[in-house]
C-alpha positions in Angstrom: 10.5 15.7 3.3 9.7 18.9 3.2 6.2 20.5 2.9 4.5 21.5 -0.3 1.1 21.1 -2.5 1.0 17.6 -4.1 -1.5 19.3 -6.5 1.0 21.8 -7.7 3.9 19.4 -7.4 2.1 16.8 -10.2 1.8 20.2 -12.4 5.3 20.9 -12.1 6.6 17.7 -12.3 4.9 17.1 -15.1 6.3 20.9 -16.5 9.9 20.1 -15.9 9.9 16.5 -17.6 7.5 18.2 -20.6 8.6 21.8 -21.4 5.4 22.6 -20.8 3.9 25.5 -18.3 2.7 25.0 -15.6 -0.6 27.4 -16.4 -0.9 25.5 -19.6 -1.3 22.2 -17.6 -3.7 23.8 -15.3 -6.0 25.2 -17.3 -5.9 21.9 -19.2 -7.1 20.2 -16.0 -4.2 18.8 -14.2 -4.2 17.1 -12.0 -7.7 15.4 -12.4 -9.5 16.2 -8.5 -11.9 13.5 -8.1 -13.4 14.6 -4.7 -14.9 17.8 -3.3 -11.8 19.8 -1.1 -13.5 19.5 2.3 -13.8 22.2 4.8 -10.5 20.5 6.5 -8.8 20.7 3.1 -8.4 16.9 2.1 -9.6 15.8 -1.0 -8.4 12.8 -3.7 -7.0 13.9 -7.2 -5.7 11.5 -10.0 -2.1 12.5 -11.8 -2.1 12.7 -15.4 -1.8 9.8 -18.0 1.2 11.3 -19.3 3.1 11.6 -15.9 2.8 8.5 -14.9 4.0 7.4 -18.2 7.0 9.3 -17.9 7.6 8.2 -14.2 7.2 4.7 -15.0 9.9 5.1 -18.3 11.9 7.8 -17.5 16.0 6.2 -16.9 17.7 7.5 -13.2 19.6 10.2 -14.5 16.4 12.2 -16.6 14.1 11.8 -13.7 16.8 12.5 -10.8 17.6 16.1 -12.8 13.9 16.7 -13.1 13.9 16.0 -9.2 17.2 18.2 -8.7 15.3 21.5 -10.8 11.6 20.7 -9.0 13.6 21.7 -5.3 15.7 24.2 -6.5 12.1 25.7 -8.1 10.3 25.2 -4.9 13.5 26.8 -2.8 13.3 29.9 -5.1 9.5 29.9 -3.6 10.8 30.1 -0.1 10.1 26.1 0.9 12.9 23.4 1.6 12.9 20.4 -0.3 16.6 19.2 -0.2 17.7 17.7 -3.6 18.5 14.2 -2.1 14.8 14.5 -0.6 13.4 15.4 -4.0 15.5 12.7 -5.6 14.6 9.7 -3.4 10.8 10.6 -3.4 10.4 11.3 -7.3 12.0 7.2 -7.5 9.7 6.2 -4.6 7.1 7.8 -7.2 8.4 6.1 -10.5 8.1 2.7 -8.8 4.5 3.3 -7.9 4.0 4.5 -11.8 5.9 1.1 -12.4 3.8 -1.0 -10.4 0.2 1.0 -11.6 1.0 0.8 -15.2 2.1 -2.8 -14.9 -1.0 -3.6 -13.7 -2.9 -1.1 -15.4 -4.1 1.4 -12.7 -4.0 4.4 -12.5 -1.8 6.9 -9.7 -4.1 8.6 -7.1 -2.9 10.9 -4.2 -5.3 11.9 -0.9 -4.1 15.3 -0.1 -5.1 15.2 4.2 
């Protein structure tokens, strides 16, 4: 997979299945960081109650496009995130959601 900002990849994940901006999101606090960013650049930040409601319910085909738009928006950006790539790790994603909201957890990502 290619490389790329977990932080900003929640946002516009979130953006693409939503309609809604990305700056909107932001400023309304996504995602949730739950830790100080350390010197070294690692902290721990929670995705959005909404996301992971839309992972964990969204059928193949919706969340595979959103997957499919998200690398074509980070290629525009100058990173490479092949579509397959994108694809298979927003369902590795979904199943996590799945599994958290089954049990009903929440989605946290350590950025190291």
């Amino acid at each position: 997979m290619g490389v790329y900002d977990p932080a900003d990849a929640v946002v516009e994940w979130e953006s693409l299945f939503t309609g809604d901006g990305p700056q909107e999101l932001a400023r309304a606090g996504e995602p949730q960081v739950l830790t100080g960013i350390t010197n070294d650049g690692c902290y721990v930040f929670m995705i959005s109650e909404r996301l992971q409601a839309l992972l964990a319910t969204q059928d193949p085909p919706r969340r595979d496009d959103v997957a499919r738009r998200w690398s074509r928006l980070r290629r525009a950006d100058g990173e490479f995130i092949g579509e397959d790539e994108a694809v298979d790790h927003l369902a590795e994603l979904a199943s996590l959601a799945r599994a958290a909201t089954g049990q009903g957890a929440r989605l946290y990502c350590s950025v190291r």
